[in-house]
N, C-alpha and C positions, 0 to 999 in steps of 0.2 A: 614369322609373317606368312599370311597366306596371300599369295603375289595376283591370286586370279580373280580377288573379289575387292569391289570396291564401293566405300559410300558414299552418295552422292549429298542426299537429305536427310536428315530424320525427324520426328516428330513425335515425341513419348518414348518409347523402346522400337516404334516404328521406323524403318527407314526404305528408302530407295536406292538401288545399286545396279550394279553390273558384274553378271561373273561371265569373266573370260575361260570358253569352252579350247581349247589350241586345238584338239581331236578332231571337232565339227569343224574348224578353223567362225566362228561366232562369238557372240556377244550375248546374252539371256540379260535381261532388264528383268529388276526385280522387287519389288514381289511378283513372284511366277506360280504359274499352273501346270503341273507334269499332268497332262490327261491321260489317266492309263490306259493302255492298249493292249490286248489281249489278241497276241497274233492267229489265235483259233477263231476270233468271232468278230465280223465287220460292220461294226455298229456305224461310226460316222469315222469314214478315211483318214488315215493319216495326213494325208494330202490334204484335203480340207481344212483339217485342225489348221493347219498351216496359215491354207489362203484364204479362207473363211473368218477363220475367228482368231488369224493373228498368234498359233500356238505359235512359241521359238525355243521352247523342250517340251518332250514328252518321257515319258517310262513306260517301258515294258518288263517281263517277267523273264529273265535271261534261263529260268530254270525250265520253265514251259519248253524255249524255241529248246533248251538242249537235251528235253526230257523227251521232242516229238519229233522221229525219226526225219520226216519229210522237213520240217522246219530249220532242223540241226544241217541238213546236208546244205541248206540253199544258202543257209546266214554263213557257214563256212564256207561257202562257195563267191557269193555274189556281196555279203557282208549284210550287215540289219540294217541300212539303211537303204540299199536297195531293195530287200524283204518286205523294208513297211513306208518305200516310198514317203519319206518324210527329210525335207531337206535343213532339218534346223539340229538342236543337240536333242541328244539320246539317251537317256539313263537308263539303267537295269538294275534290277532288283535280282539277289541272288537264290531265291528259293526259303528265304525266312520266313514269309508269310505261309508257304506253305509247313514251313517245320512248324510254327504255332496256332496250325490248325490241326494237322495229322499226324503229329509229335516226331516224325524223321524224316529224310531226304537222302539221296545216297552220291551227295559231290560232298566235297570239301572246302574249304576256303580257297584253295591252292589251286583246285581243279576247275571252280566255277569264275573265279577273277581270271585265269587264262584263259576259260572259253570266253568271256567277256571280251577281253583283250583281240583274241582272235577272231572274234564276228565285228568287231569295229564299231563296241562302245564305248560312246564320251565319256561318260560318270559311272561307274560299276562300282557295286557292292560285295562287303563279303557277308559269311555264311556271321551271322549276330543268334545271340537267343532272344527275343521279343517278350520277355518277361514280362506277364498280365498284371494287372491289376490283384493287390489283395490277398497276395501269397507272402508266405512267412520268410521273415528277411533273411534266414540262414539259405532259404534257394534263392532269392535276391542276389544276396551277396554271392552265392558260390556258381549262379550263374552268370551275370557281371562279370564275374573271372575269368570264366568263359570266354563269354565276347572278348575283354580287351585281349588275351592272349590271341586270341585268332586277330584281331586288328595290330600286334606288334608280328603276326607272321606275315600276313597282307601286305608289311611295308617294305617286304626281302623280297618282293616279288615281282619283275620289271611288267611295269606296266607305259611306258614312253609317256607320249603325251595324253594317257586318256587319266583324267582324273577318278579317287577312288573317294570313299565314305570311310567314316566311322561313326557307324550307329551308337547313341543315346541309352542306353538300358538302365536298370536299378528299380521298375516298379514302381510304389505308389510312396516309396520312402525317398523323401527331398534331397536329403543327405547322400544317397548312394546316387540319385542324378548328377548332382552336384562333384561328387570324385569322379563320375563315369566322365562329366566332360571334360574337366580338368585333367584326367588320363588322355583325354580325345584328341586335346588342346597341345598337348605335348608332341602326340605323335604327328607323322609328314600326310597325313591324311588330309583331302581338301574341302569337302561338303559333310558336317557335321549336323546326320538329321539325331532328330527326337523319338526312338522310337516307342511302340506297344503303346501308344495311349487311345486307339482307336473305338478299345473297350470302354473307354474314359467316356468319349464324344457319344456314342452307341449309347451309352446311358444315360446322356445328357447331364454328364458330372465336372462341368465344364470348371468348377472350382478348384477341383482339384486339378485335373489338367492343365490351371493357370499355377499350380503352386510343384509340379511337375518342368514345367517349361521354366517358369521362373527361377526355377533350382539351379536347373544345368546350365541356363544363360551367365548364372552367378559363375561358372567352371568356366563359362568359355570367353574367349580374346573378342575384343569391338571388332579384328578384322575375319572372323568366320564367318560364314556363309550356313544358315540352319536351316534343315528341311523339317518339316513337322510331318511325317510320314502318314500316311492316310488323310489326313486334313484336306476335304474337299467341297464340303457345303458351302454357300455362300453365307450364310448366314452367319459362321462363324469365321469368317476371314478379318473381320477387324478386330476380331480378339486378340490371333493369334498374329495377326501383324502389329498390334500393341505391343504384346510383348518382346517383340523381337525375332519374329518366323519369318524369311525370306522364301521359302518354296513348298509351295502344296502339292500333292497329289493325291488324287481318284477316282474310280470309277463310278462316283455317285452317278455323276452324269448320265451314265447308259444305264447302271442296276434300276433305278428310279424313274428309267422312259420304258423298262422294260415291264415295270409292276402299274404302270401307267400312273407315274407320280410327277409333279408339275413343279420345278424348282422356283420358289423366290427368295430374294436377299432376307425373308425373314421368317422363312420358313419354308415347308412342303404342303401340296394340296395334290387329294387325289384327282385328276380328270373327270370323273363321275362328280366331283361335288362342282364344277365351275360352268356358274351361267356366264361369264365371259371372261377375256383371258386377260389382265391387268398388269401387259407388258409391252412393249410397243417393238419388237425384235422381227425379223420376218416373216418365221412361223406364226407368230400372233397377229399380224396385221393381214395375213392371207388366208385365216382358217378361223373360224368360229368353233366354242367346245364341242359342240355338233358335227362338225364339219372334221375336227378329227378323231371322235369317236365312231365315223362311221367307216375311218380310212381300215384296211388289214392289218393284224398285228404288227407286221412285218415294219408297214408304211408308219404307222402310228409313232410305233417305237422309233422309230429313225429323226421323224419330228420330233416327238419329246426331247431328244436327247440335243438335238440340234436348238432349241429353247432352253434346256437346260446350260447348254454350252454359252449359249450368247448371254444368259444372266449371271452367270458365274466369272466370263471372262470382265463384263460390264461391272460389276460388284468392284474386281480388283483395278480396272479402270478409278471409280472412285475413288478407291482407297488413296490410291497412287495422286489424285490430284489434293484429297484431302489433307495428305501428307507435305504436299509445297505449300499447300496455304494456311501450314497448321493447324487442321482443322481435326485430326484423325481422332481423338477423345471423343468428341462433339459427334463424328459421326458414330463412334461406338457405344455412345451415351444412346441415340436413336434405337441400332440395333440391339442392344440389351433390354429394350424394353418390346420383343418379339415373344421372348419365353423366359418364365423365373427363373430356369439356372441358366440363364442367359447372365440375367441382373444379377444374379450370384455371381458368377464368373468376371464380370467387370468390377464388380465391391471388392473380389478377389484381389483382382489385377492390382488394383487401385492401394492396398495393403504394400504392394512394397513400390509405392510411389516414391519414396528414395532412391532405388534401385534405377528409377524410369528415368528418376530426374538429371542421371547421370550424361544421358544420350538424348535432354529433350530440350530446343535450341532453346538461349536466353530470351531472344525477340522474335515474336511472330508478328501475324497481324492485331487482332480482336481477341480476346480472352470473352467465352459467352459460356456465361453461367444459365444451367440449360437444362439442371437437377441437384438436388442436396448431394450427388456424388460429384457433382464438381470443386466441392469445397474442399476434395480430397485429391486434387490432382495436385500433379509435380510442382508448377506453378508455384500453388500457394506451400507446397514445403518447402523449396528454393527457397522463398521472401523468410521466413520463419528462420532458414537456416541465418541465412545474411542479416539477419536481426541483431545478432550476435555481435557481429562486426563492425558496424554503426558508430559513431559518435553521437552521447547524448549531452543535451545541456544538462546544468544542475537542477532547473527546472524545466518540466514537459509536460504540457497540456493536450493529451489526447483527444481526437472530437471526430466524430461523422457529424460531413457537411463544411462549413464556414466556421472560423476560428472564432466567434462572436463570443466576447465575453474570456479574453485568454490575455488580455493587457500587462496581466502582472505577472507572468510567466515566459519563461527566456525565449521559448520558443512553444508552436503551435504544428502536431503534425496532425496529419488526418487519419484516422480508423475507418477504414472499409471493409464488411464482409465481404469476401472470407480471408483475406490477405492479413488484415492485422492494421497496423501502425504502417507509417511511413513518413520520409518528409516530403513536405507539400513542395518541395523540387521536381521530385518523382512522377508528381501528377499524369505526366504525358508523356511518363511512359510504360513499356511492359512491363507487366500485366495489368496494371491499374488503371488503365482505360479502359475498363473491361464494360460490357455489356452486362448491367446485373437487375432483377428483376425490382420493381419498388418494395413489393414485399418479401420481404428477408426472412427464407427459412432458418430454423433455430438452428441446424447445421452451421452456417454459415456465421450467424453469428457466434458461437462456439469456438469455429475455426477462428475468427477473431478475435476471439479470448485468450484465445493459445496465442497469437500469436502477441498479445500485451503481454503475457506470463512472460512469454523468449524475453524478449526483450525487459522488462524488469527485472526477471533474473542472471541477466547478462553486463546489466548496468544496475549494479545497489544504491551506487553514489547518488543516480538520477532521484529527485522528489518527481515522483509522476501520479496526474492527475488525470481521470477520465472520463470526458464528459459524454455520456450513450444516450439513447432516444430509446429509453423504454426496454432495456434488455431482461429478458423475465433472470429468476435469482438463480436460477440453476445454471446458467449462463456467466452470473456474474461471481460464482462460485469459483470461478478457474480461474477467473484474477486473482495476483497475491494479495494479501489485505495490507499489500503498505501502499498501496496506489487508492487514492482518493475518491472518490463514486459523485458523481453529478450526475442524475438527469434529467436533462434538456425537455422532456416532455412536462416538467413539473414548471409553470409559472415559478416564475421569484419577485418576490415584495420589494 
């Protein structure tokens, strides 16, 4: 059991929590945002982050402060937290990023989790290999091996109350994500991120990055706490909190005020293309596009990033409410239709809705079908599953709508896309109060085919009869041919 994180909500593989920091002596509410901080460069203060925009973790680079002479003496002297004046929790990254840029580093696991220790970080990391994207699985595999040996040396290594990591690795192969967490799972390690898929997002291969994350969640325990390591655009926050990501991090925020790029929940725009600014945040309500292209780099960038910051912590605000009201599909149904492998990446998702439906409550409010990818949510697999387990009369009269015409049949249940069958007791309740469009895409009705198939094939005994409004024949193909065919759109003599 991991004793410092806890669920509060969830909603699909999304949830709401709280990880007890004892180091910071805090509490992190989560989904969270580690804004990274680069103790060489002061884009927007620590301190800010805090009291401005509400940060309660950040990350910095533990390799940087111990790699820069002047930095290394102060965080040993006065600790990181007096360094970067930030009064909430801490985390450090150990120098991996830099090993999978410039292929060495000269700490060790042993040497960088002690300096860790002793500059007075909450969450530290150790030295992992960040294995990219698309490499041949014999160095997958033999560097995985890697990692978790340096993650069972990390656990001999007193670190009191500051919490440590076990990065994520194995590549673009599902199956090696999936042993990496399950190794992860096992050890005393307390924040379990997802690492090297940055190259993934970078390419906007958000597919596979959902079939990466979805792998290793299958490894790890309902009660860890997962960081999805570089994960920092807004845009892709209700993906990766779909699946089950409790904590982002990066420095999108400042690299993108520095190239003068304008963040929004569904996308990037550069400053040169906006004749006004389509955000209602401070910076936008005090500066016209004009008005801050004429400010100094210096200024400029300081604004952006401060716009960026307030749309990205706003983004996970949403998330966070959409997730009490049920609603978080729905909003990621919206943001998938930003960019195609956006909508890729949620079809993705949406593929191991069994997986989602395990973590996604039975009752919410409103079920709103809102695209032909809703006919693929958890939801309607749950009703599909339970199908199964039902009692049926010996005679069953299927029907969308009113039982008109079902006299001589034991019983009358209703067919709704994309749910399937049910009995008309059910009516009022979850999900079949759903919000569904009058015209029924063929999705949906499909998905209600399926779901007569469960259910006739779960019950043989049952004579079932189905009366549909017009379902074209390819539709009516996925029913079994011992169930009856009326349809209602056809006059009867």
């Amino acid at each position: 059991m991991r004793e410092h994180f806890e669920v509060r909500d969830t909603d699909a593989g999304g949830r709401i929590g709280t990880l007890t920091v004892p180091r910071a002596e805090t509490t992190v509410e989560t989904p969270a945002l580690l804004p990274v901080i680069n103790p060489n460069i002061d884009t927007i203060s620590p301190r800010r982050l805090a009291e401005e925009f509400g940060a309660e973790i950040l990350i910095t680079n533990s390799y940087i402060v111990h790699s820069t002479d002047r930095l290394r003496e102060q965080a040993l002297e006065d600790g990181l937290h007096e360094l970067l004046d930030f009064p909430g929790a801490i985390m450090t990254d150990s120098g991996s990023f830099q090993l999978s840029e410039y292929g060495e580093i000269d700490v060790t696991t042993e040497e960088i989790l002690e300096f860790q220790y002793e500059i007075g970080s909450d969450i530290a990391t150790p030295v992992d290999i960040p294995t990219p994207p698309d490499v041949s699985r014999e160095r997958a595999e033999t560097e995985l091996e890697t990692t978790q040996e340096r993650l069972e040396v990390a656990e001999d290594i007193e670190t009191g109350e500051m919490l440590t990591t076990a990065p994520i690795q194995g590549s673009t192969y599902p199956e090696l994500r999936e042993k990496a967490a399950r190794h992860a799972t096992a050890t005393s390690h307390d924040v379990l991120p997802v690492g090297a898929v940055v190259p993934l997002m970078n390419d906007y291969r958000y597919a596979e990055m959902v079939d990466v994350v979805a792998a290793a969640k299958r490894g790890l325990g309902a009660d860890a706490p997962v960081h999805l390591f570089g994960a920092g655009h807004p845009m892709m926050f209700a993906l990766g909190v779909a699946l089950g990501c409790d904590l982002f991090d990066s420095a999108a925020y400042a690299l993108y005020a520095r190239d003068d790029r304008y963040l929004t929940e569904s996308g990037t725009r550069h400053l040169e293309d906006l004749e006004y600014l389509p955000c209602s945040c401070p910076v936008c309500t005090t500066h016209t596009p004009d008005e801050l292209r004429a400010l100094s780099d210096d200024e400029r960038e300081k604004e952006l990033a401060a716009h960026n910051l307030h749309v990205t912590f706003a983004e996970l605000r949403r998330i966070k409410q959409a997730i009490r009201a049920g609603r978080l599909l729905e909003l990621l149904d919206q943001r998938a239709r930003a960019h195609p492998t956006m909508l890729e990446g949620y079809r993705t998702l949406l593929e191991y809705a069994t997986q989602l439906e395990r973590t996604d409550p039975v009752s919410k409010g409103t079920f709103f079908y809102t695209s032909h990818e809703s006919a693929r949510r958890p939801e309607v697999v749950r009703h599909h599953q339970r199908l199964e387990r039902l009692s049926t009369p010996e005679t069953l009269f299927l029907t969308e709508g009113q039982p008109a015409g079902s006299d001589e049949f034991d019983a009358s249940w209703r067919v709704e896309p994309p749910f399937g069958p049910f009995p008309r007791a059910l009516s009022k309740s979850y999900p079949f109060t759903a919000e569904l469009p009058d015209r029924t895409d063929r999705t949906a009705l499909e998905a209600a085919a399926e779901g007569v198939r469960r259910l006739v094939e779960a019950h043989p005994e049952s004579d079932v009869t189905l009366g549909h409004r017009g379902w074209p024949r390819g539709v009516l193909e996925i029913v079994p041919p011992s169930v009856s065919l009326v349809d209602l759109t056809v006059p009867t003599q």
